[in-house]
Structures are given as C-alpha cells and as structure tokens.
C-alpha positions as semicolon CSV with decimal commas, in nm:
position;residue;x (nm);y (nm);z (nm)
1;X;0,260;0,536;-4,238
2;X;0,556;0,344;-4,279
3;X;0,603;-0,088;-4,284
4;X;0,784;-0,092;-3,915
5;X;0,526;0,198;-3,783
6;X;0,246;-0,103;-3,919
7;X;0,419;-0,338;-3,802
8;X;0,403;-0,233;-3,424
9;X;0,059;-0,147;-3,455
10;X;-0,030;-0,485;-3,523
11;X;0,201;-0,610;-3,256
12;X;0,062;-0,378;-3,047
13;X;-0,308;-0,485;-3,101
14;X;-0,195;-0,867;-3,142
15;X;-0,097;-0,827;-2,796
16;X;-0,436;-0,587;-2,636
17;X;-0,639;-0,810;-2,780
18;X;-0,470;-1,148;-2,615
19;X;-0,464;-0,962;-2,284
20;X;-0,840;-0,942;-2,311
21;X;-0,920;-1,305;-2,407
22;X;-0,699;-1,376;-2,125
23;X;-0,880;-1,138;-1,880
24;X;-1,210;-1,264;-1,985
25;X;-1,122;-1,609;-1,979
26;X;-1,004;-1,521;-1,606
27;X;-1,280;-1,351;-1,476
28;X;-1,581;-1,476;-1,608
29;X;-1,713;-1,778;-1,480
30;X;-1,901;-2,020;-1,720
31;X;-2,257;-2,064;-1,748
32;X;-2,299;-2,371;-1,521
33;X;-2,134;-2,137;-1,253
34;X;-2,385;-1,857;-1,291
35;X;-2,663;-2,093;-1,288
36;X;-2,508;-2,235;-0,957
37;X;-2,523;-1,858;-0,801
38;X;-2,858;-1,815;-0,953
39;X;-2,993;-2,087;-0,699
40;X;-2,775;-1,983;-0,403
41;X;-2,836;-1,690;-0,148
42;X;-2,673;-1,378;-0,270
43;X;-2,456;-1,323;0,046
44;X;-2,328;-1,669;-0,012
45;X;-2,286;-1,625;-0,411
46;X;-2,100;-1,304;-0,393
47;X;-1,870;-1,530;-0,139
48;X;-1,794;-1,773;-0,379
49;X;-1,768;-1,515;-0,680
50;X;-1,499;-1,340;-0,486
51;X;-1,343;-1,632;-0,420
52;X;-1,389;-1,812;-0,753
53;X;-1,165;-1,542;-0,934
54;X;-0,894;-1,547;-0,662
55;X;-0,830;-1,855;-0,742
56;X;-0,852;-1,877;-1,082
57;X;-0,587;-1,558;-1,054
58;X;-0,402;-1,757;-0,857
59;X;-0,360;-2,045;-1,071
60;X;-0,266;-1,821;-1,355
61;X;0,019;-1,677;-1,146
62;X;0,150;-1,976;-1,029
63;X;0,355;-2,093;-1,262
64;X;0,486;-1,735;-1,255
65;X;0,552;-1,703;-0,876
66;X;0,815;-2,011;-0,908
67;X;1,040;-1,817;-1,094
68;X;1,138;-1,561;-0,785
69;X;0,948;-1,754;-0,498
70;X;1,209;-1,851;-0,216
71;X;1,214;-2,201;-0,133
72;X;1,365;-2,200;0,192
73;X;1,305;-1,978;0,453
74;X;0,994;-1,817;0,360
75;X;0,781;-1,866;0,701
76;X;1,045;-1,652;0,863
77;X;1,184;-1,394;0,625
78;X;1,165;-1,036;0,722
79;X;0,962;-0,988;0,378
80;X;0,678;-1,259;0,569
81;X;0,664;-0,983;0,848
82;X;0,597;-0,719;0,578
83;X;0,327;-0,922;0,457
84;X;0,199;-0,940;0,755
85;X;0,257;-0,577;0,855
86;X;0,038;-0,461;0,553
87;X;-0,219;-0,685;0,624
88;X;-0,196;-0,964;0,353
89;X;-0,264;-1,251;0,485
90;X;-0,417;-1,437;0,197
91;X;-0,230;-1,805;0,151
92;X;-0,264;-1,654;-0,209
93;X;-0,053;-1,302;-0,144
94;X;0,272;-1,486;-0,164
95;X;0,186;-1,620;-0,503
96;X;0,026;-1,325;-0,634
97;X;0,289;-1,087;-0,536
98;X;0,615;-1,253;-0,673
99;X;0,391;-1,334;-0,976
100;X;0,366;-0,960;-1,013
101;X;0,758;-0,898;-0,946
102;X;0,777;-1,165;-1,267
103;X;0,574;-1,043;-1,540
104;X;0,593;-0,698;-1,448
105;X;0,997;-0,737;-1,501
106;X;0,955;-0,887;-1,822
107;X;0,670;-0,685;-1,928
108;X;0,822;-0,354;-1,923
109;X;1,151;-0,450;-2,148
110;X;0,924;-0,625;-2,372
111;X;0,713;-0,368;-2,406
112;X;1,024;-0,100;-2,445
113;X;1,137;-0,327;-2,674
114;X;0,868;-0,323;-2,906
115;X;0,861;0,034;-2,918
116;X;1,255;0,100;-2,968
117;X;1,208;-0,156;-3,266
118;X;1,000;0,045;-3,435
119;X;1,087;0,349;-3,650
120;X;0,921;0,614;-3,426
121;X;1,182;0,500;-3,181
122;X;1,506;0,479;-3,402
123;X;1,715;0,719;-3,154
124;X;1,643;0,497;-2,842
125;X;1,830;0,161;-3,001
126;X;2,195;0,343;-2,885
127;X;2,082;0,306;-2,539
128;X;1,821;0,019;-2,586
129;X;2,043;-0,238;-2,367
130;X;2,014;0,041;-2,063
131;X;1,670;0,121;-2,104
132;X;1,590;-0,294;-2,079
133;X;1,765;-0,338;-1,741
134;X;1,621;0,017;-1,639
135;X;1,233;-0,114;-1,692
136;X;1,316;-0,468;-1,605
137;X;1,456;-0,348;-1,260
138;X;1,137;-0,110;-1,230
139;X;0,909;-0,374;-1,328
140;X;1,067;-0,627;-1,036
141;X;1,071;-0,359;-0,741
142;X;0,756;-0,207;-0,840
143;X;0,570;-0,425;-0,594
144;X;0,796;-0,374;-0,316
145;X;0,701;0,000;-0,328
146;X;0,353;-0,126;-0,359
147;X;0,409;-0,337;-0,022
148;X;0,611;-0,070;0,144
149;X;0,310;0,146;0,109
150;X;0,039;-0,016;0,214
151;X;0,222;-0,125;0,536
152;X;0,307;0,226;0,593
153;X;-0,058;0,365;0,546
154;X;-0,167;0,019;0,754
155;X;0,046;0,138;1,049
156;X;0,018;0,490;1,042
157;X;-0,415;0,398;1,116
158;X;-0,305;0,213;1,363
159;X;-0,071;0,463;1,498
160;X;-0,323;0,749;1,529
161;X;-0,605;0,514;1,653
162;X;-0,415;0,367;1,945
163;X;-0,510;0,634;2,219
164;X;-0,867;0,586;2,180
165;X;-0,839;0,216;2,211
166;X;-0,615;0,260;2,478
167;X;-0,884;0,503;2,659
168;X;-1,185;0,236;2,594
169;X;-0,920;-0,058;2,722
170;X;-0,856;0,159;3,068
171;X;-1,259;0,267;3,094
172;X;-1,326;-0,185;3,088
173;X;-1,030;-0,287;3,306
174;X;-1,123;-0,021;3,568
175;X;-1,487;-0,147;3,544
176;X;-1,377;-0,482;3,669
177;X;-1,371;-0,661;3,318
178;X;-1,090;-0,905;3,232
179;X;-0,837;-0,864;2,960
180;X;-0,994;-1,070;2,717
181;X;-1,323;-0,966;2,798
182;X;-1,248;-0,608;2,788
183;X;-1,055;-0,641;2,439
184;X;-1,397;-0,778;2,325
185;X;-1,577;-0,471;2,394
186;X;-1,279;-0,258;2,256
187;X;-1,268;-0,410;1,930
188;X;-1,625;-0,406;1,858
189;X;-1,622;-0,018;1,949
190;X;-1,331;0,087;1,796
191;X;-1,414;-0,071;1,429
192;X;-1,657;0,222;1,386
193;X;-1,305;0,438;1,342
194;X;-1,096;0,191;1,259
195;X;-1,125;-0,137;1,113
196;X;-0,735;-0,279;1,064
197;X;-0,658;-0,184;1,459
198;X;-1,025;-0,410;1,510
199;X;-0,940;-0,691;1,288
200;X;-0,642;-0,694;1,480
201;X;-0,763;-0,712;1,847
202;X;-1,013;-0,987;1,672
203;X;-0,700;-1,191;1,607
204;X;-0,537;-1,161;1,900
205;X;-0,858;-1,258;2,077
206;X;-0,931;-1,555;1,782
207;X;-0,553;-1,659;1,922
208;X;-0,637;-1,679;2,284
209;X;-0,966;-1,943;2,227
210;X;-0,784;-2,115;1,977
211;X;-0,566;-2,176;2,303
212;X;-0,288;-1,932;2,290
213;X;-0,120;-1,801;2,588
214;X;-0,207;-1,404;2,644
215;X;0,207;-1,339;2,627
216;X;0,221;-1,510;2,263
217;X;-0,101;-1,350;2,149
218;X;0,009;-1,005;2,214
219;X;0,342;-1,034;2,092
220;X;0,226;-1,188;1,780
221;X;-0,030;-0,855;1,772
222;X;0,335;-0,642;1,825
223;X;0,488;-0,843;1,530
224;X;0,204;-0,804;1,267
225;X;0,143;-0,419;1,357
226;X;0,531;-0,349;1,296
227;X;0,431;-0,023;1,545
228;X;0,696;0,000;1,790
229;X;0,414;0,204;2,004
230;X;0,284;-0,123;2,034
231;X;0,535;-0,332;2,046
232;X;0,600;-0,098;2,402
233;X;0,182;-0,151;2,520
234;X;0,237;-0,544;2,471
235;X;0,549;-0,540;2,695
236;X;0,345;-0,320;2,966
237;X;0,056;-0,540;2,987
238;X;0,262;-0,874;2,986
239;X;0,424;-0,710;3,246
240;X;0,100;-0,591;3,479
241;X;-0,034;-0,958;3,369
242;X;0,262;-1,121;3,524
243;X;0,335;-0,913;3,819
244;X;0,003;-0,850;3,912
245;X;0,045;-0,476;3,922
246;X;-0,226;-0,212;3,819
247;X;-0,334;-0,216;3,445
248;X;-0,508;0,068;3,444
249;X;-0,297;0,355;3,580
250;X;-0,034;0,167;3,315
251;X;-0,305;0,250;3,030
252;X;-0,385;0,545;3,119
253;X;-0,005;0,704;3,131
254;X;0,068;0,544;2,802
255;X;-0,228;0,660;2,654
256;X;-0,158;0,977;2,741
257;X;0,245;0,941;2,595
258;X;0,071;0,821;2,295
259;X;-0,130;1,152;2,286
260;X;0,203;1,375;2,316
261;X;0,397;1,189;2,067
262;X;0,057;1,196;1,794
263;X;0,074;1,621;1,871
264;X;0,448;1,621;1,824
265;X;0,465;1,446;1,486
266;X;0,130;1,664;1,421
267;X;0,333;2,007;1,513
268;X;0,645;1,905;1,318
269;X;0,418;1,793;0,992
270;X;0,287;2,165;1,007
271;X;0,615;2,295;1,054
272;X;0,756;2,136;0,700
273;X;0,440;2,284;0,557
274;X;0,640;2,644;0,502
275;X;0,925;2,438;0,346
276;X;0,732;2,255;0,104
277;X;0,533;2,561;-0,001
278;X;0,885;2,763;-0,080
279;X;0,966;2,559;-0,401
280;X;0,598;2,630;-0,535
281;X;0,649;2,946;-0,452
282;X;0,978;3,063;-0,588
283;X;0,956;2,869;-0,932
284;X;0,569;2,906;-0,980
285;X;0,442;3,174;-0,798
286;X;0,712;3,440;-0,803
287;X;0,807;3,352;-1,221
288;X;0,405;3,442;-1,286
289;X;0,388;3,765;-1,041
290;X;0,693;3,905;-1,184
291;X;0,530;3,842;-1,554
292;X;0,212;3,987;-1,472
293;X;0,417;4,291;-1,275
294;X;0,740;4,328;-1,520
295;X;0,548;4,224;-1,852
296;X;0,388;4,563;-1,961
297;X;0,639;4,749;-1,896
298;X;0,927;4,555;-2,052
299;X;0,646;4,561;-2,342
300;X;0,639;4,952;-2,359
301;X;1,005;4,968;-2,340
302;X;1,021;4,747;-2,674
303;X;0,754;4,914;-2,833
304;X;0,997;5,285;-2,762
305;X;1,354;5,150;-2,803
306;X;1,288;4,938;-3,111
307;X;1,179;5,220;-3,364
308;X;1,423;5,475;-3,194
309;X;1,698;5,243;-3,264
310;X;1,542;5,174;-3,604
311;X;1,536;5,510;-3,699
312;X;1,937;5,556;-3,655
C-alpha cells in the first residue's frame, strides 16, 4: 500500500469516527435525562425522548440552515405549500431541510475530493473541477427530490381514498348530521384506511373550533392536499353551504366522478404495463432465449469447421 492510499485511509477513518462522536453526542441523552424518564410514565417519556433529539438535531442544523434559508418571503413561497403538501409541518422541517440542502452540497465534493486526491483516483483529477459542481449540485437538490416524493406518495393516498370518504360524508349529511358533525364521524372512520386524508379532516375541523369560518377551513384543506380533486369538492360544498342547495346529491355525483377518473388512471397504468415489459424483454429475455436456443448449435458448428479448416 502506497503513502497517499494511507493517507486517505486515515482521512477516511479520521472522518467515520468524528461522525460517530457527533451522532452519539446527538442522540444520546445524559444520565440525569434517563434518570428523569426512569421516574416518568413511559407514554410521556417516549414523548419527550422523541422530542428531546429533534431538538437537539435541530440545534445542530441551525447554524447550517442560515446558509440557504430565505429571509423574506418564506410564509408564502410556493416551496411553504410543498411543505405543507407532503405533510411537514414541524416548525423544525424548515431548518432541517435546508440544513440538509447545505451539508449534503458540501459533503459530496468533499468527499469526491478526498478520493480523486488519492492515488487510486489519479485519472479523475482531469475532470475533478466537473465532478465537484456535479456532486455539489446533487448534494443541494437531493432533498427537493426527497420533498417532491413524499408529496407525491402523500397525495396520491389521498387521491385514491377520497371516494370512500366522500361515500361516508353523503351516508351523515343524508342522516340529518351537520357538516362539522358529520366530518367528525368521517375522519374517525376513515383513519382505519387512511391516516394523512384523517389527520387532515382533523385539521380542518381543529380550524373551525379554533374559530375559523367553514369557507377558510376548507380551502386551507384544498391548499395543503395540493389535489386538484379536492380543490373541486371544497368549491362544491362552499357552494351548497352558501346557496343552501342539496349536499348530498352534490356528494354523491362527485363521488361517483371520483370513482371513474380512479378506474381510468387504473386502466391506463395497466395499459403501460406491455410497454414497460418490452425493454426487459428484448434486451434480457430474448439475448438469453436465443443463447440457450442458438448456443449448441453454433457450438457444434465450431467444433466441425475448426479442424476441417485446420486440416487444409
């Protein structure tokens, strides 16, 4: 092993071994704070546990989250509505996540860095400069792809679990409940098969006893779902609410839309199926068939030509 290989060992282990201590120092609590949840009920311990390392995470990132944290602007910025969209509504999300867009930026070039510097990595200095803005870029949008998913999964549940709240919501109103009471019963029923489209009626009803009009409730329930489905069932009932008109004949024929459009995008995902199979097929499938089929005999024919062309 050569002195640079050595060297970025060490550096290597130097750094694994920092990230632990650091981890550790994180995560643990100390011994007067085990002591404290040895004496407390264990619901409420495992509360402030979970809690206790948040924040401690938190404060780590902090000074981290400064350097790409907007100053201005951030209550209303469309990525606030993605936030909200994939459910993060910790006051801690904000910090954690441009934390993450941070280090991760400067942890990837540094750690590209510390390979290219080392001999086993003597072809990659040419293009070192490129590879550093490559990974840094990676590193800083690696969360938005992070974010973009989980409010894609978040609103595809709420998507496909729509009609069945819908159903529950028409079965109440028709049995003489109100809105707010029937969006009790709906939420406590449909968290069995859903819990995000629960939490979410939970909110909007948390919004009206906190003394929120029923309009601003449900169009804040439109904005944090990011569903336009929804976003089409909150104008309908502000609508019956104002005008007085029948809410649940208006359920009932959306629910049912809802329905049709869920089969549609079910029928056209089954339709790509054949599409996505053909690239398998032609260079996995068909290569290996026509090896198995072709093999022998191209064999044999080697085995015959080869000495007969020897032999002149």
């Amino acid at each position: 092993m050569t002195g640079p290989q050595l060297l970025f060992l060490l550096i290597v282990f130097a750094v694994v071994v920092a990230l632990a201590l650091l981890a550790w120092l994180i995560f643990f609590p100390g011994t007067l704070r085990q002591r404290l949840f040895g004496t407390m009920a264990p619901a409420a311990s495992e509360a402030v546990a979970d809690t206790g390392w948040v924040e401690r995470v938190v404060r780590v990132a902090q000074p981290f989250s400064k350097l790409s944290l907007p100053e201005e602007g951030w209550e209303r910025s469309p990525l606030r509505t993605r936030f909200m969209n994939a459910g993060w509504r910790q006051a801690s999300a904000p910090a954690l996540y441009f934390a993450a867009k941070t280090v991760l930026a400067l942890l990837f070039p540094t750690v590209l860095g510390l390979y290219a510097a080392s001999a086993m990595a003597a072809q990659l200095r040419s293009v070192l400069l490129l590879l550093l803005c490559v990974s840094a870029t990676v590193g800083y949008y690696l969360p938005n792809l992070v974010l973009a998913g989980t409010a894609k999964r978040r609103q595809r549940d709420i998507f496909e679990n729509i009609p069945d709240a819908l159903d529950l919501l028409t079965v109440c109103v028709e049995a003489g409940l109100s809105l707010e009471r029937a969006l009790v019963k709906v939420s406590g029923e449909i968290h069995i098969k859903s819990v995000v489209l629960a939490q979410e009626l939970q909110l909007v009803l948390m919004e009206m006893r906190a003394g929120f009009s029923k309009e601003k409730a449900l169009r804040n329930l439109a904005l944090r779902s990011g569903v336009e489905d929804v976003d089409t069932l909150v104008a309908m009932l502000i609508q019956s609410e104002r005008f007085g008109t029948s809410m649940g004949d208006s359920l009932r024929v959306h629910s049912e839309n809802l329905r049709g459009k869920r089969s549609l995008l079910a029928e056209e995902a089954a339709a790509k199926i054949a599409l996505k199979l053909l690239f398998p097929l032609i260079f996995c499938v068909f290569p290996t068939l026509m090896l198995v089929l072709m093999g022998p005999a191209v064999i044999e024919v080697y085995r015959v030509l080869v000495p007969a062309m020897a032999s002149r």
